[in-house]
LOGULO-453634 format. One record per atom (N, C-alpha, C): atom name; x, y, z. Coordinates in nm, 4 decimals. Layout:
<seros>
("CA"; (X; Y; Z)),
...
</seros>
This chain:
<seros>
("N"; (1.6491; 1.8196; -0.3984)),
("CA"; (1.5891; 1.6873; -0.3956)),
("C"; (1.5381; 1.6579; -0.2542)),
("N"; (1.4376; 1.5995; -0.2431)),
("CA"; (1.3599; 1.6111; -0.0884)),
("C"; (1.4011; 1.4405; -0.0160)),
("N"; (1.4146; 1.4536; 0.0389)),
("CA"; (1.4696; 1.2861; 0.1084)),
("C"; (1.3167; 1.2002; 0.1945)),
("N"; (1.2872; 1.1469; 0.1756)),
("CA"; (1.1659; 1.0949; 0.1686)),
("C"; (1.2157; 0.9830; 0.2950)),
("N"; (1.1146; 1.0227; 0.3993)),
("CA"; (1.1664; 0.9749; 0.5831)),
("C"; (1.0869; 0.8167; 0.5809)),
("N"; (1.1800; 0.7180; 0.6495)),
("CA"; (1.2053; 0.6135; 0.7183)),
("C"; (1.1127; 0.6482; 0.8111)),
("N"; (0.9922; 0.5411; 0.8522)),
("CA"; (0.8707; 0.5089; 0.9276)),
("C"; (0.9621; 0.4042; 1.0220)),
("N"; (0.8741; 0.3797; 1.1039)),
("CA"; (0.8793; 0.2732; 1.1987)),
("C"; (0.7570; 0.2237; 1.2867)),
("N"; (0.7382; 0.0938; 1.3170)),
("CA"; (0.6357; 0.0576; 1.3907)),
("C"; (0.7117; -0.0076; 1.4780)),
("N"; (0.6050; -0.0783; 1.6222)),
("CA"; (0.7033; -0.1761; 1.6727)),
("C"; (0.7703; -0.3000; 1.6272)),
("N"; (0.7066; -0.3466; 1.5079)),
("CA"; (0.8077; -0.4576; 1.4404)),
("C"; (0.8406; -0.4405; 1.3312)),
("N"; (0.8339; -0.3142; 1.2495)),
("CA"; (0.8381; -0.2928; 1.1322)),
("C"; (0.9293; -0.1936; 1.0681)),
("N"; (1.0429; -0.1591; 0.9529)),
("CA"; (1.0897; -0.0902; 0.9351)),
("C"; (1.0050; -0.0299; 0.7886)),
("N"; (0.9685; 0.0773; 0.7896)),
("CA"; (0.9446; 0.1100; 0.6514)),
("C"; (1.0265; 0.2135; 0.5793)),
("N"; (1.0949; 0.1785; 0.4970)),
("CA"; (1.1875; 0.2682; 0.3873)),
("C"; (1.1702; 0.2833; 0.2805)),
("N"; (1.2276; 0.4011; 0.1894)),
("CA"; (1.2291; 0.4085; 0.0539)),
("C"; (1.2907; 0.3076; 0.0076)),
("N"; (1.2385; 0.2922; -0.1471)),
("CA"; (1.2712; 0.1731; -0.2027)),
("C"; (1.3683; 0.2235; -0.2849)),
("N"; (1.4800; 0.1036; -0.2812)),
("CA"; (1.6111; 0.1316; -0.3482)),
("C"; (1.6278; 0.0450; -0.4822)),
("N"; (1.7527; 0.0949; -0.5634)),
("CA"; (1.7298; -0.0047; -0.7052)),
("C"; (1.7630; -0.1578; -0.6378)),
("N"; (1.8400; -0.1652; -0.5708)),
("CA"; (1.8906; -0.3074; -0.4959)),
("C"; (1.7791; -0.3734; -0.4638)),
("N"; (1.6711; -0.2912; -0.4612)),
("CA"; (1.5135; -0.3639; -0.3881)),
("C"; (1.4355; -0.4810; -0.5059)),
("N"; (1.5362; -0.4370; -0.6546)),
("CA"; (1.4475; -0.5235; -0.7479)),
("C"; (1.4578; -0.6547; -0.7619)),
("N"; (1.5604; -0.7320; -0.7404)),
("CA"; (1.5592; -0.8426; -0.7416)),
("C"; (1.4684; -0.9161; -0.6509)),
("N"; (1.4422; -0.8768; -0.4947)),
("CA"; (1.3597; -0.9143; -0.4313)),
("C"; (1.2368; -0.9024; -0.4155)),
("N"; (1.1901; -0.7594; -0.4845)),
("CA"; (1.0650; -0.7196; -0.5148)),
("C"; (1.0071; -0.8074; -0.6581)),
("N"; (1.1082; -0.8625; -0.7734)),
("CA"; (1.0077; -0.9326; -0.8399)),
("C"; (0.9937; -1.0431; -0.8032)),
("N"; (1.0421; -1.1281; -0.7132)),
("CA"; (1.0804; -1.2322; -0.6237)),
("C"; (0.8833; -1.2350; -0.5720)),
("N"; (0.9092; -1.1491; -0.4939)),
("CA"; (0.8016; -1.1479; -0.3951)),
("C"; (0.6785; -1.1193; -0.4232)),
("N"; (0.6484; -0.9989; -0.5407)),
("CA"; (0.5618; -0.9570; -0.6533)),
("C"; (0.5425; -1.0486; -0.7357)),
("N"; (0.6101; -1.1356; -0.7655)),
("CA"; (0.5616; -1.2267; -0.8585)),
("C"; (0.5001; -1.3148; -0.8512)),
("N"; (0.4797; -1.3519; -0.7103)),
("CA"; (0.3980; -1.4494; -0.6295)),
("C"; (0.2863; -1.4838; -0.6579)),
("N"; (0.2333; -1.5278; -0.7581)),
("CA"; (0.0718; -1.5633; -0.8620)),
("C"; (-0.0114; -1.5465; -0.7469)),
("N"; (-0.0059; -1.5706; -0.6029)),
("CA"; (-0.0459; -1.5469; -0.4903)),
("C"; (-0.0795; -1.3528; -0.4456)),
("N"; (0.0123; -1.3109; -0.5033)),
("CA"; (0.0118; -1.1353; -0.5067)),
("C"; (-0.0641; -1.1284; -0.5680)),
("N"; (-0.0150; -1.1453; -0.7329)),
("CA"; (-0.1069; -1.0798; -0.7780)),
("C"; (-0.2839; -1.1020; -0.8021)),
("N"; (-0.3003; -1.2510; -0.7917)),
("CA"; (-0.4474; -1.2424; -0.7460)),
("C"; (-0.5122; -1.1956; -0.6396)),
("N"; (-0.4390; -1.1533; -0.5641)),
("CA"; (-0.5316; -1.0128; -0.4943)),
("C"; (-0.4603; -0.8683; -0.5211)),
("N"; (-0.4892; -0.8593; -0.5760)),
("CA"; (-0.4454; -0.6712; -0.5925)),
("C"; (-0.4344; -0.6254; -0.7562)),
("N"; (-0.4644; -0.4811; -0.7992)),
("CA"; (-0.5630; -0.5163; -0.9376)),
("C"; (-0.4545; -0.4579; -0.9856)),
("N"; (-0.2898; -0.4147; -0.9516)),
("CA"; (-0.2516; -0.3619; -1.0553)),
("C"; (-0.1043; -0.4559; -1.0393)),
("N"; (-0.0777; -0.5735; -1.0004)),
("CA"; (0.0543; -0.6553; -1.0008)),
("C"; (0.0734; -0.7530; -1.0924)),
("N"; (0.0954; -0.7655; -1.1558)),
("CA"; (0.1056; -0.8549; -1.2952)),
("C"; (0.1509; -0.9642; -1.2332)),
("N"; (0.0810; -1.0729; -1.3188)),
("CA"; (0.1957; -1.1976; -1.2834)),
("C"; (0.1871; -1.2503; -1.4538)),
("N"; (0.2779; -1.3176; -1.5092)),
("CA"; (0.3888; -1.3067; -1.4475)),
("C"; (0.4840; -1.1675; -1.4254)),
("N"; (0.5634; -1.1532; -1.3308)),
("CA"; (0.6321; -1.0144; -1.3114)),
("C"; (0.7812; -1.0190; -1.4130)),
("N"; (0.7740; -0.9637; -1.4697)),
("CA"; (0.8437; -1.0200; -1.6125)),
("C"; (1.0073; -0.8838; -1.5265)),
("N"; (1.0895; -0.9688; -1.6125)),
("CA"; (1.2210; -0.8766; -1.5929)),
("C"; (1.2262; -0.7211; -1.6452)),
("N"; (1.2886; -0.6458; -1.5243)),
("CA"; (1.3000; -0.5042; -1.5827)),
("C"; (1.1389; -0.4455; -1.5331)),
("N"; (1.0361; -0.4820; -1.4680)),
("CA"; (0.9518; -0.4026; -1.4246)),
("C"; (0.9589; -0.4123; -1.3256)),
("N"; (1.0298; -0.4572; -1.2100)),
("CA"; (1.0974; -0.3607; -1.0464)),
("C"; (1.1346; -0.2514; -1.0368)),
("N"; (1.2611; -0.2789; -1.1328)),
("CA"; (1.3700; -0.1682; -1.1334)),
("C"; (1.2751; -0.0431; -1.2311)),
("N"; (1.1880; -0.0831; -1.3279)),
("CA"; (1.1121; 0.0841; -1.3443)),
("C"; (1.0055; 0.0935; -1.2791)),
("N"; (0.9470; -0.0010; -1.1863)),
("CA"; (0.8359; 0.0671; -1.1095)),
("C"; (0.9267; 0.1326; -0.9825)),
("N"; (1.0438; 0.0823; -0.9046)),
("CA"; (1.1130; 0.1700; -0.8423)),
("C"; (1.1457; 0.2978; -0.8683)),
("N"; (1.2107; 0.3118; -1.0120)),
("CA"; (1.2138; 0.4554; -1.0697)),
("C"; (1.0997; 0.5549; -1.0734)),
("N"; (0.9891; 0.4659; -1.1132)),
("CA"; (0.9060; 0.5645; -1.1094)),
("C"; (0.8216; 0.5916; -0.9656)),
("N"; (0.8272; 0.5013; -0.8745)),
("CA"; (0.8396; 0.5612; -0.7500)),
("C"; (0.8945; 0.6671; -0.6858)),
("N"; (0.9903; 0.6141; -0.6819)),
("CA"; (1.1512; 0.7613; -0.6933)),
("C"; (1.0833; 0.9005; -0.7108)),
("N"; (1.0302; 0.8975; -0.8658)),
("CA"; (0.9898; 0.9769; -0.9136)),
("C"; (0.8710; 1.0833; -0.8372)),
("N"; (0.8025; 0.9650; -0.8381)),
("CA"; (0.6175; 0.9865; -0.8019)),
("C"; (0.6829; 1.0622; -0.6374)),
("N"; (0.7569; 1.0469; -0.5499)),
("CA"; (0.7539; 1.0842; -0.4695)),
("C"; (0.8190; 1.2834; -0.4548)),
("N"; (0.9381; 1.2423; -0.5770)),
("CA"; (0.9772; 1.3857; -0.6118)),
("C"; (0.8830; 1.5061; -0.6594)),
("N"; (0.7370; 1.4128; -0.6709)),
("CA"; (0.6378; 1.5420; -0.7373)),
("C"; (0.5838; 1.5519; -0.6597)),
("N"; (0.5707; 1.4903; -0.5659)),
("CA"; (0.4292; 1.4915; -0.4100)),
("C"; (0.3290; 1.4417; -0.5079)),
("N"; (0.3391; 1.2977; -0.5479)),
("CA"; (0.2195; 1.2721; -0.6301)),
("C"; (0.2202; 1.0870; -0.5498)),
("N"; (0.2545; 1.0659; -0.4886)),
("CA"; (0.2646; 0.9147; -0.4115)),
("C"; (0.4000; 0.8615; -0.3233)),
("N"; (0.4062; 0.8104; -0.2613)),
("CA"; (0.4778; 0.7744; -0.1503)),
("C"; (0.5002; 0.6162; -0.1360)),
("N"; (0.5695; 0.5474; -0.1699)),
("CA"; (0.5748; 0.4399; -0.1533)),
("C"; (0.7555; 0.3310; -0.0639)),
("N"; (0.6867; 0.2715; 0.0383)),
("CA"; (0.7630; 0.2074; 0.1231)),
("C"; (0.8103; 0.0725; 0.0693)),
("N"; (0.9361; 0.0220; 0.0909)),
("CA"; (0.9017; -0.1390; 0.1360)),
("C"; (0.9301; -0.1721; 0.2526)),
("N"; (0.8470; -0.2494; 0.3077)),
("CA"; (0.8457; -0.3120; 0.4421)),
("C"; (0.9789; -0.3703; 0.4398)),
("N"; (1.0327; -0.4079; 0.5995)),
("CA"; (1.1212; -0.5283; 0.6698)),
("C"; (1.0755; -0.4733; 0.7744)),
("N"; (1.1902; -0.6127; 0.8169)),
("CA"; (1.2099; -0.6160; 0.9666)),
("C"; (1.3357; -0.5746; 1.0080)),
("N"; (1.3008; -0.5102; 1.1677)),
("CA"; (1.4382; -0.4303; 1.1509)),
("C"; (1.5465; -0.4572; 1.1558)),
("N"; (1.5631; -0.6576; 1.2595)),
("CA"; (1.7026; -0.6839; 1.2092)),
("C"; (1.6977; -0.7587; 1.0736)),
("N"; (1.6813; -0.7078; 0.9616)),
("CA"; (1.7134; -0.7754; 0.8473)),
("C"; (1.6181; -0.6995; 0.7678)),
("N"; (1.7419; -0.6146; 0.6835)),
("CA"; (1.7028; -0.4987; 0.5966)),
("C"; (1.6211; -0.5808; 0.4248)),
("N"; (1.6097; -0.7196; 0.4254)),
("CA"; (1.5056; -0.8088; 0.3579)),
("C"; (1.3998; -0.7682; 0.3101)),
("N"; (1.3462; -0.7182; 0.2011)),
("CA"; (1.2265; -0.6617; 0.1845)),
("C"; (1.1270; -0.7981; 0.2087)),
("N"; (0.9669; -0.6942; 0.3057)),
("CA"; (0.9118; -0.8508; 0.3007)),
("C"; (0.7651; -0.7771; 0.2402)),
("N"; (0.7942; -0.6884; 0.2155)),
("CA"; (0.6018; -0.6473; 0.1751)),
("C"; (0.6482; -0.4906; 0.0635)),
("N"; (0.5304; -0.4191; 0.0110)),
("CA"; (0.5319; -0.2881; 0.0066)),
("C"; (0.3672; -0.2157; 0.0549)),
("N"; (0.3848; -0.0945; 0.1382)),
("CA"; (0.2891; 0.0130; 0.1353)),
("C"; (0.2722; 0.1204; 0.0435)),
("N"; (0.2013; 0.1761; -0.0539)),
("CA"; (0.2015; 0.3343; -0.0451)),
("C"; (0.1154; 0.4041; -0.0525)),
("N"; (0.1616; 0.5531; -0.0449)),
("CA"; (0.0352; 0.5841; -0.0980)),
("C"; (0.0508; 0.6954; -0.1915)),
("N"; (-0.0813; 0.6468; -0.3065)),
("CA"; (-0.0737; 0.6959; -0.4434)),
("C"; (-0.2126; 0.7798; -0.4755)),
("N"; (-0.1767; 0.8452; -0.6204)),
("CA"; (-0.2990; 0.9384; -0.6868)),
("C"; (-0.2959; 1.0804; -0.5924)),
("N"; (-0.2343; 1.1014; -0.5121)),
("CA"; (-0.2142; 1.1735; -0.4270)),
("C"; (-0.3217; 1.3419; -0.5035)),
("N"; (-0.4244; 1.3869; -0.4679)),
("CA"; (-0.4835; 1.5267; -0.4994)),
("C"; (-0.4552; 1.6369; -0.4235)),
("N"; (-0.3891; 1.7494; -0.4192)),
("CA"; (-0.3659; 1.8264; -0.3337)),
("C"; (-0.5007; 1.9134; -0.2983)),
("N"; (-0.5609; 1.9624; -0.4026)),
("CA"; (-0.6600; 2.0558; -0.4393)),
("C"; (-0.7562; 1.9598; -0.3619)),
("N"; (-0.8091; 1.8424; -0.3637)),
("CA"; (-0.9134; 1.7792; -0.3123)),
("C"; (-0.8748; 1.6941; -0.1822)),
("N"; (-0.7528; 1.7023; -0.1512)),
("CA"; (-0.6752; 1.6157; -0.0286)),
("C"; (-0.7263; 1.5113; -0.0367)),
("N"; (-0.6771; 1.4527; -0.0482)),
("CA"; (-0.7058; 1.2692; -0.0825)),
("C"; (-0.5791; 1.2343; -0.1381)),
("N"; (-0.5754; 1.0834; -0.0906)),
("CA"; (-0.5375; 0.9678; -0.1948)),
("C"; (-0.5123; 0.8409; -0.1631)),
("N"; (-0.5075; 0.7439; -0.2163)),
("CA"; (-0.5311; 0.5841; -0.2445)),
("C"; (-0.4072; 0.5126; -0.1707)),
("N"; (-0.4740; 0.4038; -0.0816)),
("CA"; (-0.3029; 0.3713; 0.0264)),
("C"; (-0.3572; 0.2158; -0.0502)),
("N"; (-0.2619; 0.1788; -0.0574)),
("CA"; (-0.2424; -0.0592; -0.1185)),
("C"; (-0.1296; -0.0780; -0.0452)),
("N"; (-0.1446; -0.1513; -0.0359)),
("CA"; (-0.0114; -0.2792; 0.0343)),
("C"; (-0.0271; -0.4270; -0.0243)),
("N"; (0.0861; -0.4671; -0.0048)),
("CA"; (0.0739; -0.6246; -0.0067)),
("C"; (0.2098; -0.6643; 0.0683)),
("N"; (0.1385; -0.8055; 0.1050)),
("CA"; (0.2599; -0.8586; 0.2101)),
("C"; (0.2992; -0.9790; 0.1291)),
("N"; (0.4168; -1.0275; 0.1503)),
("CA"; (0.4940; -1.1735; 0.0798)),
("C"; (0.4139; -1.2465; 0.1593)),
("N"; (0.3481; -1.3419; 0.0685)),
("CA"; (0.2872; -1.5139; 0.1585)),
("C"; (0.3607; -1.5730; 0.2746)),
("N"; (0.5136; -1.5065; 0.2835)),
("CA"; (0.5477; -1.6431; 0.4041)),
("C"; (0.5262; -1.5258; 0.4756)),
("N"; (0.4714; -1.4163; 0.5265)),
("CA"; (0.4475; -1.3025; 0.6174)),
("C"; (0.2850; -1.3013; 0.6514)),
("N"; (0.2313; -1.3637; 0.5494)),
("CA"; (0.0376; -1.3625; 0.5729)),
("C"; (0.0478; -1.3882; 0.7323)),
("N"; (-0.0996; -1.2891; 0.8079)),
("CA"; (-0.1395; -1.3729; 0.9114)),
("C"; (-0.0541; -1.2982; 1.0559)),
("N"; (0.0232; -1.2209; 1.0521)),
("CA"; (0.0668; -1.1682; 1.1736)),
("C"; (0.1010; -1.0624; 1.1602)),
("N"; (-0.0378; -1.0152; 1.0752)),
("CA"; (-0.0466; -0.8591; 1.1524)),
("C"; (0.0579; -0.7372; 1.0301)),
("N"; (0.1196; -0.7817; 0.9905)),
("CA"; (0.2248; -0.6648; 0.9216)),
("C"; (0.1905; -0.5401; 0.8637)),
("N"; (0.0582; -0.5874; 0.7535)),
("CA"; (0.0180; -0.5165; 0.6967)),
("C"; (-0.0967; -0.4040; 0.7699)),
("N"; (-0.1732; -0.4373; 0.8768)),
("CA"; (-0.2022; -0.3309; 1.0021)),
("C"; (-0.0894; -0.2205; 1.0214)),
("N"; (-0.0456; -0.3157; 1.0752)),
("CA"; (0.0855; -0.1707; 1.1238)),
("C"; (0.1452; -0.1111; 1.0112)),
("N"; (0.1442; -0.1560; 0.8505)),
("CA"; (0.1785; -0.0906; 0.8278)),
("C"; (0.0992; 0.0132; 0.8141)),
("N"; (-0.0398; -0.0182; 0.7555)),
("CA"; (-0.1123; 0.1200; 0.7070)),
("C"; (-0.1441; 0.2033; 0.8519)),
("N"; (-0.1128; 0.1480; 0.9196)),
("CA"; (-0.1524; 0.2572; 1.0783)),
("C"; (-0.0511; 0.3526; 1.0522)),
("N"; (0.1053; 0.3348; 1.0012)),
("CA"; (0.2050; 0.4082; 0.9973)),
("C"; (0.1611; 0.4763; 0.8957)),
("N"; (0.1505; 0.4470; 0.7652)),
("CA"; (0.1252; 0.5555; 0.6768)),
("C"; (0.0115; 0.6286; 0.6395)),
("N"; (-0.1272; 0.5598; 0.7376)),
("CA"; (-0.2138; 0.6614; 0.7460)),
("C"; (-0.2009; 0.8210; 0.8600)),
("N"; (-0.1274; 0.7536; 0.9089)),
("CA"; (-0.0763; 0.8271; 1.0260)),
("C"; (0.0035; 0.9308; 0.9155)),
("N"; (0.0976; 0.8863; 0.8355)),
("CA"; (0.2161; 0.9767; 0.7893)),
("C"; (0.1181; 1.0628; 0.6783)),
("N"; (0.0112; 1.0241; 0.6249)),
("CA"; (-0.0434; 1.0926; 0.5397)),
("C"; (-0.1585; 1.2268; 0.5705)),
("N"; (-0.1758; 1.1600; 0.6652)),
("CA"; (-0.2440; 1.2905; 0.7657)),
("C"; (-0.1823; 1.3789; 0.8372)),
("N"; (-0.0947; 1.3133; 0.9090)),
("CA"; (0.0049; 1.3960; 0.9269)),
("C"; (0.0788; 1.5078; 0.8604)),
("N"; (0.1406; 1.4429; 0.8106)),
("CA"; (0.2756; 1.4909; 0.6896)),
("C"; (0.2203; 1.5846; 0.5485)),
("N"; (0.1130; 1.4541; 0.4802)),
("CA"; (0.0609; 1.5433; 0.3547)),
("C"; (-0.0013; 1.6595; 0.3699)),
("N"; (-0.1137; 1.6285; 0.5488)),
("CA"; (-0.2124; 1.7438; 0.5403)),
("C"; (-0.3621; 1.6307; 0.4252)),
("N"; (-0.3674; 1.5704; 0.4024)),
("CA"; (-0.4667; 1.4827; 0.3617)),
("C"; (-0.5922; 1.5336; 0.4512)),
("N"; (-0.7382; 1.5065; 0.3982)),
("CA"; (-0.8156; 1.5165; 0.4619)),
("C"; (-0.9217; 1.3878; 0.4206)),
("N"; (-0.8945; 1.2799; 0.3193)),
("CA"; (-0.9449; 1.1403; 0.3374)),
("C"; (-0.8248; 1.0318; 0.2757)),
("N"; (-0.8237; 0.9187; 0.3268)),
("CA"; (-0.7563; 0.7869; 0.2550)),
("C"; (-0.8460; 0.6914; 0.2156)),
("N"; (-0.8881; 0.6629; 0.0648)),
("CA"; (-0.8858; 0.5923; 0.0514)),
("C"; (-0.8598; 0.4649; 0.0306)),
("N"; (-0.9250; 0.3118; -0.0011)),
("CA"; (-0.8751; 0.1993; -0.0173)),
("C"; (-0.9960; 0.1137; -0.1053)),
("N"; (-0.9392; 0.0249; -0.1901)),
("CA"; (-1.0064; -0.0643; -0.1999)),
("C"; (-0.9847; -0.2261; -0.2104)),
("N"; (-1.0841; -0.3188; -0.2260)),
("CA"; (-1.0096; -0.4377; -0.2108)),
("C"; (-1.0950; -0.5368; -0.2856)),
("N"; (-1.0837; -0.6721; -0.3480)),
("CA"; (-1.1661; -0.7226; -0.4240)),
("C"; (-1.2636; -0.8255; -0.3238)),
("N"; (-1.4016; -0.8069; -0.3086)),
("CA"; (-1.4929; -0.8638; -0.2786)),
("C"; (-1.4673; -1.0049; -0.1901)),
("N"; (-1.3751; -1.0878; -0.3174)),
("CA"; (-1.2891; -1.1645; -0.2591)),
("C"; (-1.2023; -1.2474; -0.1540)),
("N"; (-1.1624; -1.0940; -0.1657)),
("CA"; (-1.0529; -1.0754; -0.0675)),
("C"; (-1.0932; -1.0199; 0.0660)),
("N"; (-1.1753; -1.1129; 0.1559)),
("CA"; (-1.2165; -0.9909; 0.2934)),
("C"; (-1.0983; -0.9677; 0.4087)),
("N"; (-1.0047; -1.0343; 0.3743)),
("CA"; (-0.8878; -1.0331; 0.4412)),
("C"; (-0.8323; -0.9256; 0.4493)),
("N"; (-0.8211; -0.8542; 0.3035)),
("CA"; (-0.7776; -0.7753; 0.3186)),
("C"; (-0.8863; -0.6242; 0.3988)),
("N"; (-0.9571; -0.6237; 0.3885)),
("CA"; (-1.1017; -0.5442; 0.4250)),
("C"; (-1.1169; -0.5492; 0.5678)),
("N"; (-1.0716; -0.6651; 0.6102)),
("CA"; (-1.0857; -0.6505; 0.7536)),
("C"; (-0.9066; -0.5801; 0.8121)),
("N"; (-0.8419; -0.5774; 0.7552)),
("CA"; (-0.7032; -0.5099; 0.7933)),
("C"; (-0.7432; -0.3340; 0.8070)),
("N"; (-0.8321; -0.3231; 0.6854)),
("CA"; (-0.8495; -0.1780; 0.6495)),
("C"; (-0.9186; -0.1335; 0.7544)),
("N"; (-1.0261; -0.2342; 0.8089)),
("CA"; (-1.1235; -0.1997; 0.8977)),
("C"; (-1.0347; -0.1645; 1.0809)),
("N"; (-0.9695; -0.2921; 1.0545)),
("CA"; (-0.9213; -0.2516; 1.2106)),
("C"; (-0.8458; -0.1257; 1.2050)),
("N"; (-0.7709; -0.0929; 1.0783)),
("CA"; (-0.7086; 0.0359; 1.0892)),
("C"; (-0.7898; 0.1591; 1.0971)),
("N"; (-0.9372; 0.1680; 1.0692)),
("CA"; (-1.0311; 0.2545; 1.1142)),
("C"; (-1.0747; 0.3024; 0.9799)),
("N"; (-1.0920; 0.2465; 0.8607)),
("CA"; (-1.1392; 0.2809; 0.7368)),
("C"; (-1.2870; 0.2108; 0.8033)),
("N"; (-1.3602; 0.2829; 0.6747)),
("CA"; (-1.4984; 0.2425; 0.6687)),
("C"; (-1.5664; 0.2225; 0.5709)),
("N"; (-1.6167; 0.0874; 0.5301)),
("CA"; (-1.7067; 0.0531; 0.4179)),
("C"; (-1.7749; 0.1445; 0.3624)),
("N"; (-1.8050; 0.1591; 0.2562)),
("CA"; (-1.8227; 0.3150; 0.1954)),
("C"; (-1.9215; 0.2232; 0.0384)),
("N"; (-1.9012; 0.0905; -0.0217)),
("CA"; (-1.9660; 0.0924; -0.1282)),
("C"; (-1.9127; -0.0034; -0.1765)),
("N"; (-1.9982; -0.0902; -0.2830)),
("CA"; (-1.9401; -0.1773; -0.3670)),
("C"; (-1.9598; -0.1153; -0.5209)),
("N"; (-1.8286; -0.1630; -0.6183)),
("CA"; (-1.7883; -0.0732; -0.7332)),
("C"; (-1.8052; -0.2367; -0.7891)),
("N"; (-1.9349; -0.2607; -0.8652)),
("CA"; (-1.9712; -0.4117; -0.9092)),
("C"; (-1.9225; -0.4302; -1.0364)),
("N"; (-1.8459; -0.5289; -1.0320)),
("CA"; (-1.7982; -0.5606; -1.1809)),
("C"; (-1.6586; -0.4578; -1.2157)),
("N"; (-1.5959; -0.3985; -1.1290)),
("CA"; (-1.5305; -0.2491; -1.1625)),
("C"; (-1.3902; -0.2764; -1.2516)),
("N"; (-1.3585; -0.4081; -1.1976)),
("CA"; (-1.1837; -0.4412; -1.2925)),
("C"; (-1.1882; -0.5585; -1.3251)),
("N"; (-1.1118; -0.5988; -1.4435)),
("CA"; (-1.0784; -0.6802; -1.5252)),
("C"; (-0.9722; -0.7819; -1.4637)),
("N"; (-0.9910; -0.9020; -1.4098)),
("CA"; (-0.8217; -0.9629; -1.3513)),
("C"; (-0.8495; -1.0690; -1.3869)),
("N"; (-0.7436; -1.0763; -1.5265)),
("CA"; (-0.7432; -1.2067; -1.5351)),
("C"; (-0.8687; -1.2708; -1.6100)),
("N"; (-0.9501; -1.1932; -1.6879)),
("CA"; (-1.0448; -1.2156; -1.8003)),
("C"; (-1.1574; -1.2094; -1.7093)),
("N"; (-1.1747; -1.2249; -1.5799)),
("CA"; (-1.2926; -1.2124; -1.4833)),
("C"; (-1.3272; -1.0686; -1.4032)),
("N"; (-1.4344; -1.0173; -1.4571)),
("CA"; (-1.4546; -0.8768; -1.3890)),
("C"; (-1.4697; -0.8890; -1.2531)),
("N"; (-1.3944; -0.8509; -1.1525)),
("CA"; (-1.4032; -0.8157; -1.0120)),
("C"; (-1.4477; -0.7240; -0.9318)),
("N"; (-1.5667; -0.7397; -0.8424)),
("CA"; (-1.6105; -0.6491; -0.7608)),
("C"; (-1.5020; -0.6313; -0.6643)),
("N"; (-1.5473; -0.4732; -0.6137)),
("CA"; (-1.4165; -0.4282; -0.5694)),
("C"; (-1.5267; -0.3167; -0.4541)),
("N"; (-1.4599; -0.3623; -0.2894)),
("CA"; (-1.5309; -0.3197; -0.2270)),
("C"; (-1.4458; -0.1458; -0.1648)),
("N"; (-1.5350; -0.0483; -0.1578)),
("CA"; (-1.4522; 0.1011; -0.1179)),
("C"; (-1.4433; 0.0857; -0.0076)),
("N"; (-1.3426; 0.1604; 0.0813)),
("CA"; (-1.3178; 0.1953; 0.1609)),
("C"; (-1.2877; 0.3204; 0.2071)),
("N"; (-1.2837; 0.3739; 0.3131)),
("CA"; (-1.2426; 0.5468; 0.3559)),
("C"; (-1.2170; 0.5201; 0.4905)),
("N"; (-1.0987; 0.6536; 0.5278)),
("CA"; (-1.1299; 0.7027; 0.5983)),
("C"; (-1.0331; 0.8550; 0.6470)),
("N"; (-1.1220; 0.9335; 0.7032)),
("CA"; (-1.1047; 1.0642; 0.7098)),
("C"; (-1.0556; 1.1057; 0.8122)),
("N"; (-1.0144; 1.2278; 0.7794)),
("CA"; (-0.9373; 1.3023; 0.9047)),
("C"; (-0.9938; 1.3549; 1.0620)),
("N"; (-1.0655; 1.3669; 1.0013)),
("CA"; (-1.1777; 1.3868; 1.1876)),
("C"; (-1.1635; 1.2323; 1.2532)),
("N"; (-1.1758; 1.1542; 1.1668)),
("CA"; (-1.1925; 1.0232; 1.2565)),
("C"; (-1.0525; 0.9977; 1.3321)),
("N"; (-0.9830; 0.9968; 1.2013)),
("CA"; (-0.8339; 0.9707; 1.2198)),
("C"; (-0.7624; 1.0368; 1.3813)),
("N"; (-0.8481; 1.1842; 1.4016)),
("CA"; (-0.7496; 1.3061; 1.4746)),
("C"; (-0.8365; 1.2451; 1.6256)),
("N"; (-0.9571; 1.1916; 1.5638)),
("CA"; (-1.0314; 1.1540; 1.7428)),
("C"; (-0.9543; 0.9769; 1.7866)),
("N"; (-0.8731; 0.9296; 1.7452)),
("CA"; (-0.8316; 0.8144; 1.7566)),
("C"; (-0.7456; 0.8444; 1.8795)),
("N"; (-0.7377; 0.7713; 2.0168)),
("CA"; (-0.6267; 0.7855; 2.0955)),
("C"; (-0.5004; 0.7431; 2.0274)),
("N"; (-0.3965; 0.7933; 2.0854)),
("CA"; (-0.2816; 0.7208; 2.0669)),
("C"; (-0.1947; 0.7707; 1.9562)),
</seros>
């Protein structure tokens, strides 16, 4: 069984997610606030889908098929967000990084550092040679996080998902390993 490594930023702890993580993860996931930005979080977050999207995290990570964190802070092991990254292709190196942060966390930065850490860990670690992202039109908030982390506008996918009976444009993002390896720091 492969033990799947504890990240760190300067304010951030990122760990595997544990079954103990569900009560707070539908807490925080359920936030009608979550899930209108991000195309795959249900609201309402109904009982018993933490504890099997954890499992199948668990899982997804035992195949090298996705990687997924939950954020805290480091004094207070509190989940306050999740990162990961998913769809993982070996043959084509790629795959898809999302996050979301809890509302009382909007606004200072968390979700930067995190994907700096796990774009970092995916290039690193996987051997990846692009990350993608995407985000809803919407949402430039989130687009500009992607951006400072060094992704690059790549396309709009018009009309591409269904949320909530309203089709949502959904803007692409990338970014690749040459860019990634010329980054100081």
């Amino acid at each position: 069984m492969k033990i799947q490594p504890t990240l760190a930023t300067p304010r951030l702890r990122l760990r595997p997610f544990a079954p103990e993580d569900a009560p707070r993860l539908q807490q925080l996931a359920g936030d009608r606030a979550i899930a209108d930005t991000t195309v795959s979080v249900p609201h309402p977050y109904e009982d018993g889908l933490a504890e099997r999207w954890i499992q199948e995290q668990l899982e997804a990570f035992q195949q090298d098929r996705a990687i997924a964190y939950a954020l805290h802070l480091p004094e207070a092991p509190e989940l306050i967000g999740c990162i990961s990254l998913r769809d993982r292709d070996p043959v084509h190196q790629h795959a898809e990084i999302g996050a979301w942060i809890g509302v009382a966390w909007w606004g200072r930065g968390f979700a930067l550092e995190a994907t700096v850490a796990l774009v970092d860990y995916g290039f690193r670690h996987w051997g990846l040679n692009r990350i993608r992202a995407g985000h809803f039109v919407r949402n430039p908030a989130s687009g500009r996080v992607l951006e400072r982390a060094g992704f690059r506008r790549e396309g709009v996918l018009r009309e591409h998902v269904c949320k909530w009976g309203v089709f949502e444009d959904v803007v692409l993002l990338g970014r690749l390993r040459r860019e990634w390896a010329q980054t100081p720091g």
